[in-house]
C-alpha positions as CSV (number, residue, x, y, z in Angstrom):
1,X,154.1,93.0,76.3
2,X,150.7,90.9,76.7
3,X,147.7,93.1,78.3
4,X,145.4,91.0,80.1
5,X,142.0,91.8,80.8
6,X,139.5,90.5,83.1
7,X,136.4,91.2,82.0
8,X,133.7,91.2,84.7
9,X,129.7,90.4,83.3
10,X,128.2,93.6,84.1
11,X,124.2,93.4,84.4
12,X,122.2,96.1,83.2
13,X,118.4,95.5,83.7
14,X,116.0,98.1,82.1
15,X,112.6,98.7,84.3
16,X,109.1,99.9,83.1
17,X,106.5,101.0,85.3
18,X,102.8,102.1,83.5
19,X,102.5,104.2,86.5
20,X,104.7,107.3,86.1
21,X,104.1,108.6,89.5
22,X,105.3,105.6,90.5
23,X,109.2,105.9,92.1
24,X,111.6,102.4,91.5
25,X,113.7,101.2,93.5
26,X,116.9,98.7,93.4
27,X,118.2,97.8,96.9
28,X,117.0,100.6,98.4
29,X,118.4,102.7,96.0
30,X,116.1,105.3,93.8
31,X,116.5,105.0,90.2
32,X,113.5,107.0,88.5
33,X,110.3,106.6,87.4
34,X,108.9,105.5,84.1
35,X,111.7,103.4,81.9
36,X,115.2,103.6,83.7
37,X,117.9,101.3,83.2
38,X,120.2,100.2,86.4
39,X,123.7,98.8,86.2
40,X,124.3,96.3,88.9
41,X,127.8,95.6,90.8
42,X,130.1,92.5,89.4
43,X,129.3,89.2,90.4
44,X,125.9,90.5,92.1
45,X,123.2,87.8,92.0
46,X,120.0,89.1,93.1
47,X,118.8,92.6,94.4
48,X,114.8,93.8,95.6
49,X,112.9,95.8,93.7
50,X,110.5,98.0,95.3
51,X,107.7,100.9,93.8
52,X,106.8,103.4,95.7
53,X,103.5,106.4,95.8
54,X,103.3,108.7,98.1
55,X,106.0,107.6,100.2
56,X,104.3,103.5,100.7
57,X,106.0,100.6,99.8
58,X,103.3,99.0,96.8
59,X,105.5,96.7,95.3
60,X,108.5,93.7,96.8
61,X,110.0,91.4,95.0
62,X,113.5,89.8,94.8
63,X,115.3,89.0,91.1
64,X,118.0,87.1,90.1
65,X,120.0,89.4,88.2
66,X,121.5,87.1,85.7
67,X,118.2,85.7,84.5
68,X,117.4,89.1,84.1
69,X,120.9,90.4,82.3
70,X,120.2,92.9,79.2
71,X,116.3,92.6,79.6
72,X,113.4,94.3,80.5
73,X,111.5,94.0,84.1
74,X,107.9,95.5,84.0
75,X,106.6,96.8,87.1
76,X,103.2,95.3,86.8
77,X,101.3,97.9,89.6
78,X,97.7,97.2,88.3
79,X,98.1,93.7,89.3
80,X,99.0,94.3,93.2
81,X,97.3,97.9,93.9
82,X,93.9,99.0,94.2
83,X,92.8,102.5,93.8
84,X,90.9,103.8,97.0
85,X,88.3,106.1,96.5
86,X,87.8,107.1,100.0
87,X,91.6,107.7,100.7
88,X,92.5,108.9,97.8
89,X,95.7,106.8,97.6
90,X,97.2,103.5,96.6
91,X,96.9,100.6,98.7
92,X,98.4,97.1,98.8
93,X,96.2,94.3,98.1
94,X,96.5,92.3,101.3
């Protein structure tokens, strides 16, 4: 008897936000905050990553999985938010 297998490449990506009020996001899909890995569908090629505060989008941006496979993706949030003073919240940098 011969057992074939056919092994799909499963993609696990680990993210890091600084941030850990910050909430991540694959595909629309909550994951956690902080460091939290995500295990992506067979054959899946790209996905969007969004952060979230307070409910607002702060962060967009689309990923080729595979270039990505068994790595880490930092959620750089310093570099597109700005802390408001007068609201009290994070905004987007225009």
């Amino acid at each position: 008897m011969i057992l074939t297998l056919n092994a799909c490449a499963v993609s696990k990506i680990t993210f890091y936000c600084e941030q850990p009020e910050i909430e991540i996001y694959v595909d629309g899909e909550y994951i956690g905050k902080d460091l939290v890995s995500y295990v992506f569908k067979p054959n899946q090629t790209s996905a969007v990553i969004t952060a979230q505060i307070n409910g607002k989008e702060i962060y967009r941006r689309v990923i080729d999985v595979k270039l990505y496979k068994s790595s880490l993706f930092e959620i750089k949030a310093s570099e597109i938010m700005k802390y408001s003073n007068s609201h009290s919240i994070y905004k987007s940098k225009p």
